[in-house]
N, C-alpha and C positions, 0 to 999 in steps of 0.2 A: 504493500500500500504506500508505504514512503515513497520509493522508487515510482511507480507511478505518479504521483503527486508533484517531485521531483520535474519529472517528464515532463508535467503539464503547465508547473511554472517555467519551465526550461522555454516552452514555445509558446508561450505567452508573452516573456518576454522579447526572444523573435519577432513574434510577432509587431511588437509594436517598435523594435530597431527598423525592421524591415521597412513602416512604416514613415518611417523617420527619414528613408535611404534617398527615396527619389527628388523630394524634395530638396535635399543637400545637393545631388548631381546635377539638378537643374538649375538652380543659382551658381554653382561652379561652372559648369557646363554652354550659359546663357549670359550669364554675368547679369543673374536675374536681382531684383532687389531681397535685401535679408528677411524682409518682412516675409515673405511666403514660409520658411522655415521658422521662423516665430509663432506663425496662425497655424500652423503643422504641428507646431510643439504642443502648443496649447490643445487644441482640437484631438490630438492623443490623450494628453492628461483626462480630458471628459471621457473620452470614449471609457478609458481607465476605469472612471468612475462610478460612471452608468453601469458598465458590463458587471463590476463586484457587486453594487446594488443591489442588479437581477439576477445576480449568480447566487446571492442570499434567499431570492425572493423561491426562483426557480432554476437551478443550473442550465437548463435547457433553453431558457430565456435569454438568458446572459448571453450565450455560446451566438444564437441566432441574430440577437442586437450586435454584439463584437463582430460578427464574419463578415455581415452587410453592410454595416459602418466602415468597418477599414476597408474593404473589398471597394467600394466605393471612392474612398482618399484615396487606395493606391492604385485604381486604373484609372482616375484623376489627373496623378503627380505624373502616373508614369504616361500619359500621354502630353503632359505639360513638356518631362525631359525628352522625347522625342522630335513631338512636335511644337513647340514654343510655345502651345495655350492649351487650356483646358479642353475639354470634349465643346466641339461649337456645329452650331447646325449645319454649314459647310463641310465639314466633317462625316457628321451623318447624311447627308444629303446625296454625299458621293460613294456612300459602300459599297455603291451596286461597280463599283470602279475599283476594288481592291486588287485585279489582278494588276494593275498600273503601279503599283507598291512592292514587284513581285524582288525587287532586288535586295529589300530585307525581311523578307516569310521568315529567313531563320532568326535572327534578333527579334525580330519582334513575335515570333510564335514563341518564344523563350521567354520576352518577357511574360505572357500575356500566361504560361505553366508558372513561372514562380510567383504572377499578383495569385492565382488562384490556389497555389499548394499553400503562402503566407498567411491568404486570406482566412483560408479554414482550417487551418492545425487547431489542435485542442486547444481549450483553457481549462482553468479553476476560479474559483473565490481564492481573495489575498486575505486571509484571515486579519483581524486588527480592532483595536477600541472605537467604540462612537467617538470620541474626541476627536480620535488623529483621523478617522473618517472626514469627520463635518473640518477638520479642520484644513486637509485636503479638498474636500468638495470648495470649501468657499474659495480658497486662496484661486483654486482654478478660475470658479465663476468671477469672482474682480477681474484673474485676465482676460477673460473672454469677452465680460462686459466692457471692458478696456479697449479690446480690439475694433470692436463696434463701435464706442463712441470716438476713435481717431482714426474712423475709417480702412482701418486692415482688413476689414471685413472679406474688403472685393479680392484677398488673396489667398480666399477661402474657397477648397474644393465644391465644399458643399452651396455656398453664395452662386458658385459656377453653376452648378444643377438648374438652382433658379432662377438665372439669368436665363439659361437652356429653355426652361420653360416659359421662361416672360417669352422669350423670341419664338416658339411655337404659337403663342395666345396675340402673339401679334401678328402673323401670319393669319392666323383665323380672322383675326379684324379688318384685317387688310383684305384678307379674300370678300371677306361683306362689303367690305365700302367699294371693292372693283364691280361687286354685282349690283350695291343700290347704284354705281355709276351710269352703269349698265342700264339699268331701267331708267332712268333719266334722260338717258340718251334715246332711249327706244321711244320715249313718249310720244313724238310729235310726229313718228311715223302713220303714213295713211296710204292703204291700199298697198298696191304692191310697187311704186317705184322710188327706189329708193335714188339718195343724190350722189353724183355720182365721185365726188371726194369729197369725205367729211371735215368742213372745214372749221377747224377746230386752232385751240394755239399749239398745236404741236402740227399742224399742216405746213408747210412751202411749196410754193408752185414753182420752186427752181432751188438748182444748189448756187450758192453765191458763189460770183468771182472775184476773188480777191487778186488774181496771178493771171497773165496772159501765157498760153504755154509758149514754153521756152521753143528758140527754134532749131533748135536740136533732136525733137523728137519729130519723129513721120505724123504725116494725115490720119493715121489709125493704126497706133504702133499696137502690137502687142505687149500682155501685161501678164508677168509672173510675179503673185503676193503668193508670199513664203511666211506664214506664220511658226517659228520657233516655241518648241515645251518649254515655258518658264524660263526664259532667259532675263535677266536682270542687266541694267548698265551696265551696275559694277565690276562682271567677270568682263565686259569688253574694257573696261579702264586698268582694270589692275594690274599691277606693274610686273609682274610677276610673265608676265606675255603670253594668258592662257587661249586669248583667241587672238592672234597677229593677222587672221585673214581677212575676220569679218569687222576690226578697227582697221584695217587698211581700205578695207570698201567702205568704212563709215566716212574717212578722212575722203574720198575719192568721189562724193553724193551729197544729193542735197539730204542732211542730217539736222535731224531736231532733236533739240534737249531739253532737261527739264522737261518731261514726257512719259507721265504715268499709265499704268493701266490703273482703269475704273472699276474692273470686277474682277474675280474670281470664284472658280476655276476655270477649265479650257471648255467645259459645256455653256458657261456663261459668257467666259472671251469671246471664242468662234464668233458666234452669233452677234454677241455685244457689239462688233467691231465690226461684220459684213451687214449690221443692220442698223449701226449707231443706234442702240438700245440696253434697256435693261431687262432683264430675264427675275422671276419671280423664282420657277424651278429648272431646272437642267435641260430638261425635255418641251420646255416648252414650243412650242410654233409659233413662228411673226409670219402672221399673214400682210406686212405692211411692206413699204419697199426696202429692197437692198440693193447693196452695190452691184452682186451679180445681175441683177434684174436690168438697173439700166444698162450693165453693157450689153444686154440684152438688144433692148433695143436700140442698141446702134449701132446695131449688127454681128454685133461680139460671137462667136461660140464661146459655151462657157465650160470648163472640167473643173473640180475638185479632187485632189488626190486622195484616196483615204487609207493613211498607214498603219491602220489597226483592223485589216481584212478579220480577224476573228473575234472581234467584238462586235457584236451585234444590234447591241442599244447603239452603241456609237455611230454604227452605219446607217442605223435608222435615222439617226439625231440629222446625218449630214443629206442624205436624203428627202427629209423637209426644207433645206437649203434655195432647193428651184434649179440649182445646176443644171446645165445640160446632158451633163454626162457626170457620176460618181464613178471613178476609175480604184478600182483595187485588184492585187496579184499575189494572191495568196502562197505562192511559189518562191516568191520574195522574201517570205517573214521571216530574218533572221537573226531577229534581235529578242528584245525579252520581252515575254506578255503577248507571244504569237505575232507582233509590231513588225514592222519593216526595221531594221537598224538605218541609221540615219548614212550610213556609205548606198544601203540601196535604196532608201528613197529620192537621194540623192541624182543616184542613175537613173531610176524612174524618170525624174521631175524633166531631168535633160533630156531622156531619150521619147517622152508623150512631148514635148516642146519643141523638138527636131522633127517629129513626123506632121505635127498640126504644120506647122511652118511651111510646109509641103503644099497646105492647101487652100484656095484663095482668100475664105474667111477668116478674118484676125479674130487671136484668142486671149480669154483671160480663163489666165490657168490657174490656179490657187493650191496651198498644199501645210498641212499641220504634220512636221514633223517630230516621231513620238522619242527618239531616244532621249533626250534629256531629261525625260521625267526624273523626280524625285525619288532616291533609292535606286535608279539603275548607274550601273556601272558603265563605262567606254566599254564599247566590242570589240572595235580594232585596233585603237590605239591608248596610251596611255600618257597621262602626264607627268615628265618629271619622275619615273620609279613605278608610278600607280600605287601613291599608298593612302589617295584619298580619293571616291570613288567620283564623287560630286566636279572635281576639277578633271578628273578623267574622260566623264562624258561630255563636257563641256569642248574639253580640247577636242579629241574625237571630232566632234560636229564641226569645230573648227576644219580641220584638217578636210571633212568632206565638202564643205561649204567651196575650200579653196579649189583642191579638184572640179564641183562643180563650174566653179568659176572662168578658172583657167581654157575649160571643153567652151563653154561657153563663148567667152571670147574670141575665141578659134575659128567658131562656124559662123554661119549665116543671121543665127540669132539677133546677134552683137549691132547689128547693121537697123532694127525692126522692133526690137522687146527691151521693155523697161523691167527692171527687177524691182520690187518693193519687198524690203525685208524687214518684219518687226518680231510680236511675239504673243500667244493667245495672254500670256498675265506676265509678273513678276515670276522670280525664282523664290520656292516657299520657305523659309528660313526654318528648318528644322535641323537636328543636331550637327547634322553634314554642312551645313551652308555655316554653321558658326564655327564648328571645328576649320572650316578655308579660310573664313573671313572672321576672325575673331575679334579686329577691331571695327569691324563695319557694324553702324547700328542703325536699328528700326522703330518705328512707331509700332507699325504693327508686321505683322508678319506674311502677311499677302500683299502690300502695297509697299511700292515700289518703283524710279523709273525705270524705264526699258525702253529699247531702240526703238526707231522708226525710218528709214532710208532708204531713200531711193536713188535706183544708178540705173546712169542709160549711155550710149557713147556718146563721146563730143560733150558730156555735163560739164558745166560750171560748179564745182565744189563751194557749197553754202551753207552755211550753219541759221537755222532758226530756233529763238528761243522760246519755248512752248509756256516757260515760266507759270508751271505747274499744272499744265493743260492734260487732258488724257486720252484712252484710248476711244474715245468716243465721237473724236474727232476725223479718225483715221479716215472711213468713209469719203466723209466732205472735201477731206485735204483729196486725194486723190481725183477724183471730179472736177473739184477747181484746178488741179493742173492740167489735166486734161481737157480742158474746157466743152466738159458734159454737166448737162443738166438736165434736171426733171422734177416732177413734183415729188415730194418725199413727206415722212415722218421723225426724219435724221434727229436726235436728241443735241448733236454734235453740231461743232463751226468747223468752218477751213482751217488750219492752222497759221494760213497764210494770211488771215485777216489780222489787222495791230491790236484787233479791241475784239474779242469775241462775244458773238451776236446769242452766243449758249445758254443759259441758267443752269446747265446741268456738268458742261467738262472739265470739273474741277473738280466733284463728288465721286469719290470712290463711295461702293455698295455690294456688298455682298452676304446675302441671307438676313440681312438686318442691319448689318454691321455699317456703320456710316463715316465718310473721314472724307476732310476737305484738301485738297492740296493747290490753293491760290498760290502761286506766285512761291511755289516751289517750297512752302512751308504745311505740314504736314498736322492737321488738329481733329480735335472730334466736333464734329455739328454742334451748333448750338441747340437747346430746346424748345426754339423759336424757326429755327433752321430745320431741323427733323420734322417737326409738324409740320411745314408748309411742303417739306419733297416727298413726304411722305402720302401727302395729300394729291400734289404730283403726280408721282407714279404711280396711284391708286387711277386714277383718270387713265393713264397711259396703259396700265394693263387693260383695262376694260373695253377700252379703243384697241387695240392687238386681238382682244378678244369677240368684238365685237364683227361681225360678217359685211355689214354696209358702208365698206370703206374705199377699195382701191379701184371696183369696178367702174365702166362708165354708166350703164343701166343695168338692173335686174330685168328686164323683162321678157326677158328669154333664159332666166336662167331659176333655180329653186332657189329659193332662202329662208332658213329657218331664225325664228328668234324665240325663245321662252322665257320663263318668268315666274315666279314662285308665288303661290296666291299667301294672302296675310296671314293667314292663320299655319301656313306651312303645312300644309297637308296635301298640295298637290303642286304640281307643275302646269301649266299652261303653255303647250306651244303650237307656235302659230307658223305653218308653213306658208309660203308665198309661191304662186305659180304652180299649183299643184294640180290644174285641172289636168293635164297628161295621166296621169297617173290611176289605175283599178283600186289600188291597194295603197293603205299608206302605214310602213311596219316602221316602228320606234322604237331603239334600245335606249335604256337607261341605268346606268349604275354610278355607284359613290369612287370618285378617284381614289380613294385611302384605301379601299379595297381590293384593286386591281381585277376589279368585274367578278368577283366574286358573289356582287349580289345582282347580278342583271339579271333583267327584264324584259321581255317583251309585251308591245302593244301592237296589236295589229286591228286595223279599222278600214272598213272601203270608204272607197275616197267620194267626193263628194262632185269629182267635173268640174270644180268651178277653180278661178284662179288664186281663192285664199282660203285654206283648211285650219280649222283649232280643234285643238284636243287635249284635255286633260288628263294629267300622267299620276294616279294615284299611288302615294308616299307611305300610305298603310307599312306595307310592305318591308321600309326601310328604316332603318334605327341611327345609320350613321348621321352628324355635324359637319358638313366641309359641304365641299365642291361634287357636284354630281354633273355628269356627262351623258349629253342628251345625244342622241344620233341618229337620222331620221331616213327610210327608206322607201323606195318608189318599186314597186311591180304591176304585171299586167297578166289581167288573167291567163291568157295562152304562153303567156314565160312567166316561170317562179323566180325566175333571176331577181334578185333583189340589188335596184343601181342606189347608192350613196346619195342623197339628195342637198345634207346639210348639217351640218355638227354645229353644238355650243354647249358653253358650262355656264352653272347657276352653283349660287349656293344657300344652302338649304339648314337653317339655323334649328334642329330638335330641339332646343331648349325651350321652347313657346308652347 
């Protein structure tokens, strides 16, 4: 019995060193502030205390309060020492993207074995007087109440949780204020024709010219935009010469500084920056215009290249794009995470750009390449030894960029095509980017600037200073050099304007998260600031989400709109143009569910050109966003064609 007993305070104590461990790593590690190890300290002492309490009351009580409690602080800390912050919705948002992280499965499956063996090793009660009890309990409670009133609080795991959930419950609100927007918008609709751009303050009936294009570039060059995994300025600056190719092409083009990105991550970038927008979730759809679109219509062919052929969501994501063509080669993949390694997306990008060339219509080629994700290693080459993996992939890409370059200049290209090279976000400061850069520092940890450059022959080398402008700009800049224009929703200004015409490209955003970067200095919103973008972009989703925007007439075409009756008990939607139609089949289910609660409604159609139908909610238990989706058939074919999709959201709480 001793010997057991023994045991149990043996790993109790464990337990709570262990808990102590990551905390210490991550301010050494981070050259984080001491306060986190202070709120750490204390926040053990309680837990201490509780757990003997309940170990008095009921052993088995104690045991379940202690596992969950610490089990909690330490996949907290230890995602803090990895990844420089606590667990954040961006985080969770992208798990369905863990294979992208594939270059440390083993440290981090190792960690993720010893939170859980520390977490639940046994305990005991710590035998002891009521005195020295109460006399511990309080000394605790003064620190802890201590830490709260001088604001430590915020470098508390557990304050993190809540934070976690403030920004899911804002999320929720924000989804209602984009659907009352939504019905706001819809009010003053009649019949079925709708106008034909919705002119709103986030409309332009042209991109501004601020730049006449330079006369160095042809009547209709082609355009290859090269968006880079996470590359940050600073690995092009640092002195150390980890990319010499692609600071020789910054020096050799027109290059802007002071020049953030606005979101993160690459599901948010991509998009953010081919559609000068904000993204709510990863997957979302902009049905409003992008870059690829007008070069569309001004005759462009358009390709995307997609260097992650075995992911699936991602192919999908790029395939809502509008491209003309989504190009992948699965034969290719020979880097990590099934990826292309960036030597052959590389050759890809040159050799789809030497065969389009070939043929009369000019192209804009586009292409995200994956090797420098975060936690992959260099495939071909190595930095300096290779004994930091982070500066390895980095050169690497260097090294393929140059190659590219080199072929480039060689052929025909060189004569006809502009390169633009920037980067879907920043580089994410997790332990590898502070172990390279140990004296570089950040506000936050996904913001950042990062390149934006373009080179074409015969360029005049010019620097512009973007004086804290971001990637929401990129779009626009591009446009106005080329002196293309068209009606848009761009969020973004030219870069090349002196005064930007923007309210929004100085706001980084991402999952909630807000920071301003005017004029190259880096803060958090103010509470005057957050309400009014927040308000914002609740409008802007709701227009993205809204169906009556880009076309010129409905009237040869279907459109659906719905609407959630007061009481929340059913849905109301209203097809436009439906007289075509024998049959009109409706699915509907809760987005949080992943259609696991669908439904069908199937009704004959009525002949005429406007059908309603109510979608009864009985049925449904979830709160959020629900996705309506409406279908057309005719008697002598069951084929059921897509007529018209939208989301509502649906508040159970009433």
């Amino acid at each position: 019995m001793k010997r057991k007993r023994m045991y149990a305070y043996t790993c109790l104590i464990l337990k709570y060193l262990f808990a102590m461990l990551f905390p210490i790593l991550a301010v050494v590690m981070h050259r984080m502030t001491w306060r986190y190890i202070v709120v750490a300290l204390a926040e053990v002492f309680l837990i201490a205390f509780f757990t003997n309490l309940l170990c008095h009351v009921k052993s088995w009580l104690g045991y379940i309060f202690n596992a969950l409690a610490l089990l909690l602080m330490n996949v907290q800390f230890g995602v803090l020492y990895w990844g420089s912050t606590f667990v954040s919705a961006v985080m969770l948002a992208n798990l369905d993207s863990v294979n992208a992280i594939s270059g440390k499965f083993f440290v981090y499956g190792l960690t993720v074995v010893m939170v859980l063996l520390f977490s639940f090793l046994p305990i005991c009660s710590i035998p002891g007087n009521k005195k020295a009890t109460f006399t511990l309990g309080s000394v605790t409670a003064i620190l802890y109440v201590s830490i709260i009133l001088t604001g430590m609080i915020e470098y508390s795991p557990y304050r993190a949780v809540y934070v976690l959930y403030q920004q899911t419950q804002r999320s929720r609100m924000a989804d209602k204020a984009v659907n009352d927007v939504m019905s706001n918008m819809a009010g003053g609709m009649e019949g079925n024709t709708q106008r034909s751009y919705e002119k709103n303050e986030f409309y332009s009936d042209s991109v501004s010219d601020y730049i006449s294009k330079p006369e160095g570039i042809p009547e209709n060059p082609n355009v290859i935009l090269i968006f880079v995994e996470g590359m940050s300025q600073n690995l092009i600056d640092d002195p150390r010469n980890i990319m010499p190719n692609v600071s020789a092409l910054q020096d050799k083009s027109i290059n802007f500084t002071n020049y953030y990105n606005h979101t993160f991550a690459t599901y948010m970038g991509l998009s953010g920056q081919l559609y000068s927008d904000y993204q709510r979730e990863n997957y979302d759809v902009n049905p409003l215009v992008s870059v690829q679109e007008i070069f569309q219509n001004y005759g462009y062919g358009t390709t995307f290249i997609n260097t992650e052929p075995e992911n699936e969501e991602f192919s999908e994501y790029l395939a809502n794009f509008g491209f003309d063509e989504l190009l992948a080669d699965k034969s290719r993949a020979d880097g990590m995470a099934g990826a292309l390694s960036d030597k052959s997306a590389y050759e890809m990008l040159l050799e789809i750009a030497l065969e389009q060339n070939e043929g009369e219509t000019p192209f804009f080629l586009a292409m995200y390449s994956f090797g420098t994700h975060a936690t992959l290693d260099g495939v071909y080459e190595e930095f300096e030894g290779g004994s930091n993996a982070l500066l390895n992939r980095f050169y690497d890409l260097d090294v393929q960029i140059g190659t590219f370059l080199d072929r480039f200049c060689e052929s025909k290209l060189a004569e006809n095509t502009i390169i633009i090279l920037t980067s879907d976000h920043a580089t994410y400061q997790d332990a590898d980017f502070v172990t390279a850069f140990p004296e570089y520092r950040r506000e936050y940890p996904s913001l950042d600037r990062i390149p934006l450059m373009v080179y074409y022959k015969g360029i005049v080398p010019k620097q512009y200073d973007a004086n804290g402008r971001n990637s929401l700009d990129m779009a626009p800049t591009i446009l106005d050099l080329l002196d293309m224009s068209a009606p848009n929703y761009f969020l973004g200004d030219s870069l090349f304007a002196l005064e930007s015409e923007s309210n929004y490209d100085t706001y980084f955003e991402s999952m909630g998260i807000c920071y301003d970067t005017a004029d190259g200095e880096v803060n958090i919103l103010s509470a005057e600031q957050m309400q009014e973008f927040e308000t914002q972009l609740a409008k802007y989703y709701a227009l993205k989400l809204s169906d009556n925007l880009i076309y010129e007439e409905f009237e040869e075409a279907e459109h659906v709109y719905a609407k959630v009756n007061d009481d929340q008990t059913a849905i109301t939607a209203e097809l436009y143009n439906a007289d075509a139609w024998d049959m009109i089949n409706y699915a509907l289910w809760s987005e949080e569910g992943e259609q696991d609660d669908l439904q069908w409604f199937s009704v004959p159609g009525n002949h005429e050109s406007s059908f309603t139908y109510e979608l009864d909610l009985s049925g449904y238990e979830r709160e959020g966003v629900y996705c309506v989706h409406v279908y057309g058939s005719m008697e002598e074919n069951d084929e059921m064609i897509l007529l018209g999709e939208t989301k509502v959201y649906v508040d159970k709480k009433m």
